[in-house]
C-alpha positions as CSV (number, residue, x, y, z in Angstrom):
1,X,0.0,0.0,0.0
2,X,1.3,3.5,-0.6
3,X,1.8,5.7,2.3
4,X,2.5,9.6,1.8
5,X,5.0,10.8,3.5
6,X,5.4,14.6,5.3
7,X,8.6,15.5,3.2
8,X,7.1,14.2,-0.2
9,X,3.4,16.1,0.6
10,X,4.6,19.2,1.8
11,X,7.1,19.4,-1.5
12,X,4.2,18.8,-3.8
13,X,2.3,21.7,-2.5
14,X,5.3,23.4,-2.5
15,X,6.1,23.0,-6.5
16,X,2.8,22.6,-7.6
17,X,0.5,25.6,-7.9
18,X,-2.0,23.8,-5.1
19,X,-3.2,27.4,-3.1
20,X,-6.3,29.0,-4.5
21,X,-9.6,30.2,-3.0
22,X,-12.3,28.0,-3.0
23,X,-16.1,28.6,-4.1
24,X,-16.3,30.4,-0.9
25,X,-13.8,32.6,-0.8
26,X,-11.7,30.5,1.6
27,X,-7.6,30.4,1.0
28,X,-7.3,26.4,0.8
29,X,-4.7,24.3,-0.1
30,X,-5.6,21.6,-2.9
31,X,-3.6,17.9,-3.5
32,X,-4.7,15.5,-6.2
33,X,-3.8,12.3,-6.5
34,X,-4.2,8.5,-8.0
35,X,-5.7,5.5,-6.7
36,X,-2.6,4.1,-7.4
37,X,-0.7,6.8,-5.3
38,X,0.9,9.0,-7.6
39,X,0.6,12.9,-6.8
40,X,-0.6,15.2,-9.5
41,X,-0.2,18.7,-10.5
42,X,-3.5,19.2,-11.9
43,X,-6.9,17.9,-10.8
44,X,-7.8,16.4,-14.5
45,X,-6.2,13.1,-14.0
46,X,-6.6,12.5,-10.2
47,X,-9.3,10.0,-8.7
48,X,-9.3,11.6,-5.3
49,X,-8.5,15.8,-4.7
50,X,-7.7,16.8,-0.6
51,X,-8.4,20.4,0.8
52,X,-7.1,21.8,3.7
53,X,-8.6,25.4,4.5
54,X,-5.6,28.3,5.4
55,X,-7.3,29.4,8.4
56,X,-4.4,31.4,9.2
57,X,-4.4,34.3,6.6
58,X,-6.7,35.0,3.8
59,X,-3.9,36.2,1.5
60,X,-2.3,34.3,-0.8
61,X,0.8,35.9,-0.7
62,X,1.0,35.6,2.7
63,X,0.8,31.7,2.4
64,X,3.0,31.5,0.0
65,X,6.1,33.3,2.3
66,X,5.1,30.7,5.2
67,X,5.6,27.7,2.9
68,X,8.4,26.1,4.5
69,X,9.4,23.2,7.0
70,X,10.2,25.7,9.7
71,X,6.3,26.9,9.5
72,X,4.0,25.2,11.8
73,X,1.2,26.8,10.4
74,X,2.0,25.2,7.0
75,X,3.0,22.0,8.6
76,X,-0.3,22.1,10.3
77,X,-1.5,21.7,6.8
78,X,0.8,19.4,5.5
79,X,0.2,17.0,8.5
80,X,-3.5,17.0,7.9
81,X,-3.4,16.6,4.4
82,X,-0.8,13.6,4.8
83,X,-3.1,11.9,7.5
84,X,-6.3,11.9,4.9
85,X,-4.3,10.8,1.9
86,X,-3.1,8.0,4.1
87,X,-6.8,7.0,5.1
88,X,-8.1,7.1,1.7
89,X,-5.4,4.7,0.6
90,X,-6.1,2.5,3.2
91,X,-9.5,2.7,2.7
92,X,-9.2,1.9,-1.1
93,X,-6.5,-1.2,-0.8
């Protein structure tokens, strides 16, 4: 079974444009990926797409300058995001 890791999450939403506002107008953090693990860019291919709300700032620029390792307000994030993903693929195996 595939099992995301902190380090490999938290780099995708780093490199991948995954920080937009929602329907809402909530800042949230979007991951998409396969059923068969792999982490996507884009939402077109994926079977399964995560959110995480920023409930930290509303700006995106703001976000972005706190998108490090050394931020637990991002980690916060990443760890949530990392802990779903995980369930999903347990979930689906």
């Amino acid at each position: 079974m595939k099992t995301f890791t902190v380090e490999e999450v938290m780099n995708a939403l780093i490199s991948n444009n995954s920080l937009d506002y929602d329907n809402a107008g909530q800042l949230t953090y979007y991951i998409h990926i396969t059923d068969d693990g792999e982490i996507l860019p884009r939402i077109d291919k994926a079977d399964k797409t995560f959110t995480c709300p920023v409930e930290y700032t509303d700006d995106n620029e703001t976000a972005w300058a706190k998108e490090s390792a050394d931020d637990k307000d991002f980690m916060e994030i990443v760890e949530s995001l990392v802990d779903e993903m995980n369930e999903y693929m347990e979930e689906i195996q």
